[in-house]
C-alpha positions in Angstrom: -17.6 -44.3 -134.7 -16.0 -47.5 -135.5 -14.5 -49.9 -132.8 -11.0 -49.8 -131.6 -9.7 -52.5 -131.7 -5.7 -53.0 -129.5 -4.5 -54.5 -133.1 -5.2 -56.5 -136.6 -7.2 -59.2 -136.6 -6.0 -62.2 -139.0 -9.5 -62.6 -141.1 -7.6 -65.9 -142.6 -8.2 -67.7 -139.2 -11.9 -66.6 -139.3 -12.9 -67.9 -142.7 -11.1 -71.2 -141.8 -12.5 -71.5 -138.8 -16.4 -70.8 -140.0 -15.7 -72.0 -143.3 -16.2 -70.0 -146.9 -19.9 -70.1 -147.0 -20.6 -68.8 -143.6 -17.7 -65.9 -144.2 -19.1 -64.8 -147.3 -22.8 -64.4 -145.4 -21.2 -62.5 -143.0 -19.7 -59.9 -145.6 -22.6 -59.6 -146.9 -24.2 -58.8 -143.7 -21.7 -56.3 -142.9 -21.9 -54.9 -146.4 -26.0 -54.8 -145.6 -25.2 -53.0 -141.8 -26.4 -56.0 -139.7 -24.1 -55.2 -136.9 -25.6 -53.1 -135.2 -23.4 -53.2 -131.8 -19.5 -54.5 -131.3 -17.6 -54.2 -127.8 -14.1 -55.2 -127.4 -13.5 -56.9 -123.8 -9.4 -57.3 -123.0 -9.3 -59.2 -120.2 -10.9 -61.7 -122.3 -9.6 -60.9 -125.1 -13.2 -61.3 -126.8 -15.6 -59.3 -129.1 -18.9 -59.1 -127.8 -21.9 -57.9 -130.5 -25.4 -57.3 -132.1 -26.0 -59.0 -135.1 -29.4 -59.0 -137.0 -30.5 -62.0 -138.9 -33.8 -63.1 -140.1 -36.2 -61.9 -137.8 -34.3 -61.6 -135.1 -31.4 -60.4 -132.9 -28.4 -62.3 -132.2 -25.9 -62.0 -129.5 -22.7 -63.0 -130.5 -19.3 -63.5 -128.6 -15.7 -63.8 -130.6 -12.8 -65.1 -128.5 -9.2 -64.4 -129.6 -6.1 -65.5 -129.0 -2.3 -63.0 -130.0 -0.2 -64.4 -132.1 3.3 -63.7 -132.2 3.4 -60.5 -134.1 0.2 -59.5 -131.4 -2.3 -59.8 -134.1 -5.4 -61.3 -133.0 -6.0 -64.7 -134.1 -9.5 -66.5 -134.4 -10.3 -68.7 -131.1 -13.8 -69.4 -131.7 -17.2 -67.8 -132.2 -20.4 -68.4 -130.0 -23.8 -66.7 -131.2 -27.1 -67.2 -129.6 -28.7 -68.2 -133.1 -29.6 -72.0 -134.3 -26.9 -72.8 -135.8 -24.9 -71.4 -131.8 -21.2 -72.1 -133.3 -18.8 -70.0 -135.6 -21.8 -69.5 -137.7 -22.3 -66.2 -140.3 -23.2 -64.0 -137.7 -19.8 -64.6 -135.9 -18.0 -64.0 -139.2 -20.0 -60.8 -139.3 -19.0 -59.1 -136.2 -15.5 -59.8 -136.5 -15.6 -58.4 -140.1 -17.0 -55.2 -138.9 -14.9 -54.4 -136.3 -11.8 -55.4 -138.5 -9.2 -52.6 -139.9 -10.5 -53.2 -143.7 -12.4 -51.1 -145.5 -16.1 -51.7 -145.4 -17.4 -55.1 -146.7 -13.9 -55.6 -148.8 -12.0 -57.9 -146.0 -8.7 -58.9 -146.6 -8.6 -62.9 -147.3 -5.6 -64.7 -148.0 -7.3 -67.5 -149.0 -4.5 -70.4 -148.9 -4.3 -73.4 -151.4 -6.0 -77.1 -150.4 -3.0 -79.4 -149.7 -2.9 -82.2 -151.7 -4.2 -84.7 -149.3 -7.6 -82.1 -148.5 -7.7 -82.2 -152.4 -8.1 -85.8 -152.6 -10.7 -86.1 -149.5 -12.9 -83.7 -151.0 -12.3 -85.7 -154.6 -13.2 -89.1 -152.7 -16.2 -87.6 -150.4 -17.8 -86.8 -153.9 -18.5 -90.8 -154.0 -22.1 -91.9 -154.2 -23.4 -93.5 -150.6 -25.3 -96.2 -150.3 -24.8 -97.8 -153.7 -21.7 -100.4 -151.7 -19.3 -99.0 -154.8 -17.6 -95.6 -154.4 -17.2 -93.7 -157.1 -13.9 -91.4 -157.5 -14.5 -88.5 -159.8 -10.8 -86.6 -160.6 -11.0 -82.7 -161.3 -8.6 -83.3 -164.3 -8.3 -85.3 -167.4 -6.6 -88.7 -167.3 -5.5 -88.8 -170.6 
């Protein structure tokens, strides 16, 4: 029996928060039945789970915080696996437990602004070389 949960859960905050790579791990976790325990604690408005990674079991904690409309709105993620911080694991539980069908989340994946555009344009740079190189996603002609 899936987990009741009070309302939605905004997946949007969760894949900005642990970042694409780490959401898409978790779906696939979730699509390969990792989870293997979810408990919703209201008081602290946190998800407490199982989660199985590689050789192991990992006991994750998701804390929330409402938004206006009451939807639940990603806080941050703790797990007790290497990486310890909003890591796939985190991205799993909370995927799970959410009101989508099974390993098809809802993302509303929004649009880099123009200025994260241009950071991740100018991070590209080689290092160490004392030049850095700008390399533009589009022609200049």
């Amino acid at each position: 029996m899936p987990l009741a949960l009070p309302c939605g859960i905004d997946l949007a905050s969760v894949e900005e928060a642990v970042r694409a790579t780490f959401y898409d791990r978790g779906v696939q976790y979730v699509r390969q039945g990792r989870v293997v325990r979810s408990r919703w604690d209201g008081a602290e408005t946190a998800l407490q789970g199982e989660v199985v990674g590689r050789g192991a079991v990992y006991s994750v904690t998701v804390y929330f915080v409402r938004d206006d409309d009451e939807s639940l709105v990603f806080e941050e993620g703790d797990c007790s696996c290497p990486v310890g911080f909003n890591c796939k694991h985190v991205a799993a539980l909370v995927v799970a437990v959410s009101d989508q069908p099974r390993g098809t989340p809802k993302r509303s994946r929004r649009p880099l602004t123009w200025e994260e555009s241009l950071g991740s344009v100018l991070a590209s740079g080689s290092a160490g070389s004392g030049v850095e190189r700008v390399r533009f996603p589009w022609p200049l002609s």
